[in-house]
C-alpha positions in Angstrom: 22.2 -194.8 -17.3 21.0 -197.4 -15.2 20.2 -195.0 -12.4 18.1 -193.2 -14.8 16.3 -196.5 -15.8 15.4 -197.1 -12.4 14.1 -193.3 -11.6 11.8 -193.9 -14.8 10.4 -197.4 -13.4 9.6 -195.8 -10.1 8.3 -192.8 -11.6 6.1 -195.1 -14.1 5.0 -197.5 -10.8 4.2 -194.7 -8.9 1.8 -193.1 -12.1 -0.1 -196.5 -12.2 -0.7 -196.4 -8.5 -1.9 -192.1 -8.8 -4.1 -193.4 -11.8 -5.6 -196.2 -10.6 -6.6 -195.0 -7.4 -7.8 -191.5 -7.6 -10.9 -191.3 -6.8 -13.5 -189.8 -9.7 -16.5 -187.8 -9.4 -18.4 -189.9 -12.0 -17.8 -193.5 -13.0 -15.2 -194.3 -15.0 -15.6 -195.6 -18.4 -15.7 -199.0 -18.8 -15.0 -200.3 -22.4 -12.3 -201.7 -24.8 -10.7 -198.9 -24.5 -10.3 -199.3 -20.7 -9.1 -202.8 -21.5 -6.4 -201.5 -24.1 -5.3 -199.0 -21.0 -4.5 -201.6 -18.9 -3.5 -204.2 -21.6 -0.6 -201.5 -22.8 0.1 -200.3 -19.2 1.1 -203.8 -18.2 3.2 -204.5 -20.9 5.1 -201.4 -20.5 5.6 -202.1 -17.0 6.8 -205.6 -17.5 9.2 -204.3 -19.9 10.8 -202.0 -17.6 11.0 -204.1 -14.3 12.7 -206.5 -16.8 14.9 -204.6 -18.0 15.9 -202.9 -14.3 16.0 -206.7 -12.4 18.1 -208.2 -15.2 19.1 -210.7 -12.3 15.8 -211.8 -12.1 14.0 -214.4 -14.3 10.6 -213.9 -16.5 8.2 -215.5 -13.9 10.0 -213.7 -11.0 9.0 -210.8 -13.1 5.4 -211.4 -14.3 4.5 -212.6 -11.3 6.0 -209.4 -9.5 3.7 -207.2 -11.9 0.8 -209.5 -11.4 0.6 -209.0 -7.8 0.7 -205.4 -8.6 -1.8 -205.4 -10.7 -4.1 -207.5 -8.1 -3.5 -204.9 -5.6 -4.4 -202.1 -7.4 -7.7 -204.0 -8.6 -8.0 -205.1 -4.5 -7.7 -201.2 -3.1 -10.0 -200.1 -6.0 -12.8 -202.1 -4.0 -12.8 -199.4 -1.2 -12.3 -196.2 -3.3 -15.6 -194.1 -4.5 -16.9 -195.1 -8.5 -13.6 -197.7 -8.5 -14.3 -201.1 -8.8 -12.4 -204.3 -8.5 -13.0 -205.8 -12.3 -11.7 -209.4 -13.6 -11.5 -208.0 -17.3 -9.0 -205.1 -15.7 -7.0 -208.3 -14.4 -7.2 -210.0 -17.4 -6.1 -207.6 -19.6 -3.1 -206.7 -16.9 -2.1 -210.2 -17.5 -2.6 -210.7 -21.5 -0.1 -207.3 -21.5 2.4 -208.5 -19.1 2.1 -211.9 -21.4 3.0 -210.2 -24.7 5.8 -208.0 -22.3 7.3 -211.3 -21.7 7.6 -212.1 -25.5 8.5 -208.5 -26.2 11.3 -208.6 -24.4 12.5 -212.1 -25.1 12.1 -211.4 -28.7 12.9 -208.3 -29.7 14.9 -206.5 -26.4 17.2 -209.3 -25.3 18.1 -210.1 -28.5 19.0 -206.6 -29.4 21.2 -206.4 -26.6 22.8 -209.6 -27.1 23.7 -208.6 -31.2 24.9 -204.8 -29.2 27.1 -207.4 -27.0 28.4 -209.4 -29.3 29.6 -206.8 -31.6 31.7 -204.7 -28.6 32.9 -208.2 -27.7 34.2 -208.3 -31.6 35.4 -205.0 -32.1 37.4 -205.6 -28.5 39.4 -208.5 -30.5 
């Protein structure tokens, strides 16, 4: 199972890099619902690195997708109708925020009731 959690995080990495840097023809809509994109995108990935680097703490994790996120905003600068865009950054950073709570909330907890109970039913 974990084999296949790590496929999907690569596979998910690798569609935010194809996304973010194709070039388009036009330029790209820039709106709220740009800023929702990202906003979700970010949180999605922060749950997922999280959840594959268990070994690795919340800021070692944010701060991993932050610097992803800067990249892909810094190679945007050289890439026709792509721009680099502080909102895009801000909105990367707000998602990979509520990730954070997300997962501390809801996720870990989840697993540690899941643990618990095996632990239990072991006795």
């Amino acid at each position: 199972m974990r084999k296949l959690i790590l496929c999907f995080c690569v596979l998910y990495v690798l569609l935010i890099a194809y996304f973010s840097l194709i070039p388009t023809e036009h330029e790209t809509f820039k709106g709220i619902g740009d800023k929702w994109t990202h906003f979700i995108t970010y949180l999605i990935l922060f749950i997922i690195a999280k959840i594959v680097h268990t070994r690795f703490n919340y800021l070692t994790c944010a701060i991993a997708c932050f610097i992803y996120s800067f990249i892909m905003e810094c190679i945007q600068y050289f890439i026709p109708n792509r721009y680099f865009e502080g909102l895009d950054l801000l909105a990367n950073s707000l998602g990979i925020i509520l990730g954070m709570v997300i997962y501390r909330l809801l996720i870990e907890k989840y697993f540690e009731i899941k643990q618990n109970a095996s632990k239990n039913s072991d006795r």
